[in-house]
N, C-alpha and C positions, 0 to 999 in steps of 0.2 A: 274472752272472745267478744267483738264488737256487735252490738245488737243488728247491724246490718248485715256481717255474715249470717249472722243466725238464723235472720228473715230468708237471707238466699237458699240456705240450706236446707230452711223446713218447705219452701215453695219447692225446689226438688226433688225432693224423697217423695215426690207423689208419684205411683209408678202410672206408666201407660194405658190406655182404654184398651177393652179388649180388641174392640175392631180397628189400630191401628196395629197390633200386634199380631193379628191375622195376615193385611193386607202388606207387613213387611214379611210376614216368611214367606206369604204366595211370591212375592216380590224374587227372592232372593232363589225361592224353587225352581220359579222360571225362566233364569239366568243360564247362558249355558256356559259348559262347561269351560274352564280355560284352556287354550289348545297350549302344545308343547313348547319350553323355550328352548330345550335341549339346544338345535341347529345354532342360535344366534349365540346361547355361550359359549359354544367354540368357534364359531368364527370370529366374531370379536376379538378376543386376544390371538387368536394364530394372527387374522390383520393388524395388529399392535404390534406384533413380534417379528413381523416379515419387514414392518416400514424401519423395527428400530435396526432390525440387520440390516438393512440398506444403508440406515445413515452412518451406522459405523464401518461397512465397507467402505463408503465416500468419501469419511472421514481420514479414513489409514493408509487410502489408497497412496501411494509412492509419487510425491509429485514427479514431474519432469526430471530426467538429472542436466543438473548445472550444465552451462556448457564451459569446456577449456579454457580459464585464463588466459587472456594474452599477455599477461603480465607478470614475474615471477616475482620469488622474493629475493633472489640472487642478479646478478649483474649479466643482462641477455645483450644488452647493443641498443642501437636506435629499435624502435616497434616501425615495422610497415611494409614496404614490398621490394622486393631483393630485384636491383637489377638487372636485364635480359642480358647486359655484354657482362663477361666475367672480367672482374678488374685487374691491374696491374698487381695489386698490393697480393693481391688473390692467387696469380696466376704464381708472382716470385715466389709466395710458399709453398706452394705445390712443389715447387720446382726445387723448393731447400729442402724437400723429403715430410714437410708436417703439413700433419694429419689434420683433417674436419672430423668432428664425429655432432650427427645431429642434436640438439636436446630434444629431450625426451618432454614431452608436454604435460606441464604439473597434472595429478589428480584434485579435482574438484571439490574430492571429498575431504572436509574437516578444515577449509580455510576459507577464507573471510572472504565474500562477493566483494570485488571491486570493480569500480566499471570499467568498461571497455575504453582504450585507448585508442583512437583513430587519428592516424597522422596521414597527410594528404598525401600521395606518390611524389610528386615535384618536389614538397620540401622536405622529407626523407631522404630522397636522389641529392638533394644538394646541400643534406646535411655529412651524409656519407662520403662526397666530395672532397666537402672541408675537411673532415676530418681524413683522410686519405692525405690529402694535398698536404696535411699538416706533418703529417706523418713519413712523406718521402722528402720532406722539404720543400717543396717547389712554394707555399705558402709561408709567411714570415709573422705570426700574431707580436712578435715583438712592439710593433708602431700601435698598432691596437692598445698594448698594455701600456705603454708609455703615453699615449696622448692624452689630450687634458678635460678632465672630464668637463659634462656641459653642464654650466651654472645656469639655475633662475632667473628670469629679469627682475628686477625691482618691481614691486607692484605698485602700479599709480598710487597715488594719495586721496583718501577719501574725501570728499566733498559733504558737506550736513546737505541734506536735501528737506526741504521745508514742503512738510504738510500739513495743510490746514483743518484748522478744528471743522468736524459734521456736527451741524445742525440740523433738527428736525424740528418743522414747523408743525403745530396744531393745524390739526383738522377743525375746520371753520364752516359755521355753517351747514347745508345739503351733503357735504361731501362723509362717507363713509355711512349715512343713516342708513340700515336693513330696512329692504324693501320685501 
């Protein structure tokens, strides 16, 4: 053992004067008693246990459901808004005895979000046209497929463009001294 603990130890082991060993149990006699904690141990955790059932109701709670695709993953037609007059191509099938039967609007559930598809009314109306027009003949894509497709211009010729070397002059003199 180091002679310095030793010194600490034996100054230690001196025990207390009487009269401070008096004035600590009067001390300690006329302290009063500790009141109950009982109420705060259980509040305390029922409020720990009511905040974490909240967050895990909030957590589980069922988001929103998806809304309806407008998009399938089978072959539906142009996406957008159906004509007010019924068409020609429309009215002949009727009239040859076949059937429409609506689709049925995919469910939401277990396919892949894609986004929304918005095609303007006007050019949906005059894609539906074409295609109509294509389809009873009155429209001929033939000249379309044969004409020549449109080339490139040549791109001008580049020219060297001369820029000249930066130079920086020395600060001389008063200029840039901290004031």
């Amino acid at each position: 053992m180091d002679p310095i603990d030793g010194e600490i130890r034996r100054a230690l082991a001196v025990d207390p004067s009487p009269e401070f060993l008096a004035r600590v149990r009067t001390h300690i006699a006329s302290e009063p008693v500790p009141g109950r904690r009982f109420p705060w141990m259980v509040v305390a955790p029922a409020v720990f246990a009511m905040a974490l059932l909240a967050i895990v109701l909030i957590v589980r709670r069922p988001s929103a459901p998806a809304p309806a695709l407008l998009t399938a993953r089978f072959p539906v037609g142009a996406v957008g808004t159906m004509p007010a007059v019924e068409s020609v191509y429309a009215r002949h099938a009727r009239d040859a005895g076949t059937r429409f039967e609506e689709l049925a609007a995919p469910k939401a559930e277990g396919r892949r979000r894609e986004p929304e598809v918005l095609i303007a009314a006007d050019e949906a109306k005059a894609l539906r046209q074409l295609i109509l027009g294509v389809r009873e003949g009155r429209i001929d894509l033939a000249r379309v497929l044969e004409a020549t497709p449109i080339t490139a211009a040549e791109p001008a010729p580049l020219d060297n463009i001369a820029i000249p070397p930066i130079t920086i002059t020395p600060l001389a003199g008063e200029q840039g001294v901290r004031q």
